[in-house]
N, C-alpha and C positions, 0 to 999 in steps of 0.2 A: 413093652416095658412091664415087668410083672411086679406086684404091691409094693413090695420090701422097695423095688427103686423109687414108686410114684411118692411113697411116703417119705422119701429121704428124701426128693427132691422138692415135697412142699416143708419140709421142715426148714431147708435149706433159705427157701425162700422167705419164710415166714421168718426167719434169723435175723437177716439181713433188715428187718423193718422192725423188731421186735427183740428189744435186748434180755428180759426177765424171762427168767424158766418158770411157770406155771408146776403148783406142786395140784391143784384143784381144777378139774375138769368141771362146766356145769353146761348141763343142755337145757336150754327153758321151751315147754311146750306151747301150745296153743293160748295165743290171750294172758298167757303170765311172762312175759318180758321186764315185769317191774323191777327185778332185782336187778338190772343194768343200771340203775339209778344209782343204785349203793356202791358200786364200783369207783374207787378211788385212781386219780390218774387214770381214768379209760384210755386206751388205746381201741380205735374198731379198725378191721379189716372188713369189707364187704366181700363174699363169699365168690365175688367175679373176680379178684385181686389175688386168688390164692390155687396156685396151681393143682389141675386135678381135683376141685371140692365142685360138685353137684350144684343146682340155683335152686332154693326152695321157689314154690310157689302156692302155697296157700296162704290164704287173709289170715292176720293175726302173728306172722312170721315175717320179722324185719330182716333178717335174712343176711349177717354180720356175725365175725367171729372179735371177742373184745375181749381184750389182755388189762389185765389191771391188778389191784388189791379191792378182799374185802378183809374187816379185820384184819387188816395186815399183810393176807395169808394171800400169796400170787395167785392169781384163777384166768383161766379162758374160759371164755363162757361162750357157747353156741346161742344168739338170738335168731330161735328160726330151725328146724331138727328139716330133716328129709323122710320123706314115706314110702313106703315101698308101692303105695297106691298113686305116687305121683307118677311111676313107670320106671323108676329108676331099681337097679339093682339091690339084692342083699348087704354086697359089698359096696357100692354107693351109700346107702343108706348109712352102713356104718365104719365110712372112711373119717372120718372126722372122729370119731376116738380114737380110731387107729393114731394121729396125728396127734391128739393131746398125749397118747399116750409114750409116744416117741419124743416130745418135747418135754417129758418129764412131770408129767401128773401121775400119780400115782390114786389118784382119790377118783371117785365118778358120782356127782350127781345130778338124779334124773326128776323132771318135772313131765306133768303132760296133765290130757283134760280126758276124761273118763265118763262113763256111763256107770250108773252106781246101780246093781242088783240086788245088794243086801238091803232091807226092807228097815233097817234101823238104820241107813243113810237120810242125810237130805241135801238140797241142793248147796253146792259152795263149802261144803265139809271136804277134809282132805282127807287121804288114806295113805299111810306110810305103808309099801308095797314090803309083805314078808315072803310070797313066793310068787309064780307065776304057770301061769300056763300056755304053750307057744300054738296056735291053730293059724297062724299065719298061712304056713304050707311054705315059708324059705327059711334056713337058716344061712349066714354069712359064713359061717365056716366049713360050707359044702364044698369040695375041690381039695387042689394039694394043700396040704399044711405047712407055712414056713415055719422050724421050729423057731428061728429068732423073733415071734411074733407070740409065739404059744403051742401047750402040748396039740397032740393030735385027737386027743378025747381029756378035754378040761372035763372037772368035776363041778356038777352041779346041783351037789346037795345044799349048799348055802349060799344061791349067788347074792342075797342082799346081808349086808354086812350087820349083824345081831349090835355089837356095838354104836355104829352110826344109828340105829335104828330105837335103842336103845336112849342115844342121846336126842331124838327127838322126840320119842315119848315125853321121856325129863321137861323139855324145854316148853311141849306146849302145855303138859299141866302147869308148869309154872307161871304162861303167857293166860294159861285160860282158853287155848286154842284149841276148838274140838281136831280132834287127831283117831281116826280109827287105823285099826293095822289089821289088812288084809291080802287077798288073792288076786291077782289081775291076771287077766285073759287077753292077749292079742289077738287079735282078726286082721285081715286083709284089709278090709275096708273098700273103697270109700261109703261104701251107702251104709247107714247105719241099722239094726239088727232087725228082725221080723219079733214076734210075741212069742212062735214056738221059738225062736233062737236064744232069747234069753229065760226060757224054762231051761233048753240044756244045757245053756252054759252056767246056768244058776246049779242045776242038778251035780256037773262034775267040780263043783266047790271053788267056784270064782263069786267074787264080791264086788268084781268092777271090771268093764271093759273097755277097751283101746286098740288104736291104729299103730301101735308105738310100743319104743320102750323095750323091748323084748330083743330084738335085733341089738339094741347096742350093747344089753347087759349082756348078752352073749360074749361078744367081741371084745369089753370090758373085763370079762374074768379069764377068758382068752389071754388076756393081757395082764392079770396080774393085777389088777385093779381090784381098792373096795369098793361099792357099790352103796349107794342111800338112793330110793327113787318114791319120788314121792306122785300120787296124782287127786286130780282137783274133781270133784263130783261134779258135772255142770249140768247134769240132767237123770232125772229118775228114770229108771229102765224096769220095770216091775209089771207083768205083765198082765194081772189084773186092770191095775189101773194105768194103763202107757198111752199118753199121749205123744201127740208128730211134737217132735224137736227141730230146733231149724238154726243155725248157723251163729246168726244173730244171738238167740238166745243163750247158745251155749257161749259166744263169747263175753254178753252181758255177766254170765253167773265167773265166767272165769276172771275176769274185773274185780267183780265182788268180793272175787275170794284173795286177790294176787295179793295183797296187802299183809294178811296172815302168813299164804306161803312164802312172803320175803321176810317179815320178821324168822317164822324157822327154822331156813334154809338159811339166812345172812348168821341166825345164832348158832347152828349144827357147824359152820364154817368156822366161827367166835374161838369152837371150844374143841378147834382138832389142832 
């Protein structure tokens, strides 16, 4: 069965349990699942219940796709993303926009937990991502290209959308919310970076780094999606002073912070 039919047939399915068309995709990353809370009338699908979708397994990911309103405004919200370091595919990893995207979202936004390298970060600050840098070594749109899905070379001189990005500037000066707007760098992962790795990856103009995020924006502009992706500082990566990080902690700092990212990610939704 090639994409175009897998994804027709979890739409299908997903129909049949799920009457509202979702106009807002949201993925929540590591430790920031709060924004499920705001979701009006939830509806959850657990990720075992839906044909063809991967099974997250990492701590911090409850692992459920939930249909609802925020502000009104219809949304599926991914609790729980997939990595390419779980051993799952490109295309794994980013089937599940595929899927919002064929059920009628049009909007994409991205949460995750990050390694902050710019030296005016701190811990639990967030960064509203303005470009990216892919060192992953997979892209999802390796292979044939369906054109019902996307051209054969999307353009990616703007994949995070100036306006969403724009409106969350606005919203956390207004909340008070430190908000920096920067570079993310994806890596493989899972083990997190050596000292010389974050001198180079500081050197070619990244200001935070991730296991994530990169893959689905791809597949998001593929599709005609706009794009907000925001991510959470949960550990200073600075290679003077780098201390061992350890799991725990990084989900302590992303707690700390999920409260902010759901107020400006619940108001970025408010005022589209």
């Amino acid at each position: 069965m090639n994409l175009w039919d897998r994804i027709e047939e979890t739409v299908r399915v997903i129909q049949t349990k799920v009457s509202e068309k979702p106009r807002i995709g949201i993925i929540l990353g590591t430790g920031l699942g709060g924004l499920g809370e705001k979701i009006e009338s939830a509806q959850a699908l657990p990720y075992d219940s839906v044909p063809h979708f991967p099974q997250s397994t990492v701590e911090g990911h409850k692992g459920q796709l939930v249909f609802g309103r925020i502000h009104s405004k219809p949304v599926i919200v991914m609790e729980g993303r997939f990595h390419a370091y779980e051993g799952y595919s490109a295309q794994e990893v980013t089937y599940p926009v595929r899927v919002m995207r064929a059920l009628g979202a049009d909007t994409l936004i991205v949460s995750n937990a990050a390694g902050g390298m710019n030296p005016a970060f701190k811990a639990a600050d967030l960064m509203v991502i303005a470009d990216h840098i892919n060192l992953m070594g997979i892209n999802p749109l390796i292979g044939p290209n369906d054109e019902r899905l996307g051209p054969r070379f999307p353009d990616m001189s703007t994949p995070y959308d100036e306006r969403l990005i724009a409106s969350a500037e606005e919203i956390a000066r207004e909340a008070k919310i430190p908000l920096h707007r920067g570079v993310y760098v994806a890596v493989s992962g899972p083990n997190l970076e050596t000292r010389a790795e974050y001198r180079f990856l500081r050197e070619i103009g990244a200001d935070a780094v991730g296991m994530s995020t990169v893959p689905e924006v791809l597949v998001a502009v593929h599709g005609g999606m706009r794009v907000l992706a925001v991510s959470c500082i949960t550990d200073l990566c600075i290679p003077e002073t780098l201390k061992p990080a350890s799991l725990e902690e990084i989900l302590k700092v992303a707690h700390r912070a999920e409260p902010r990212l759901t107020t400006l990610i619940s108001s970025v939704i408010g005022r589209l």
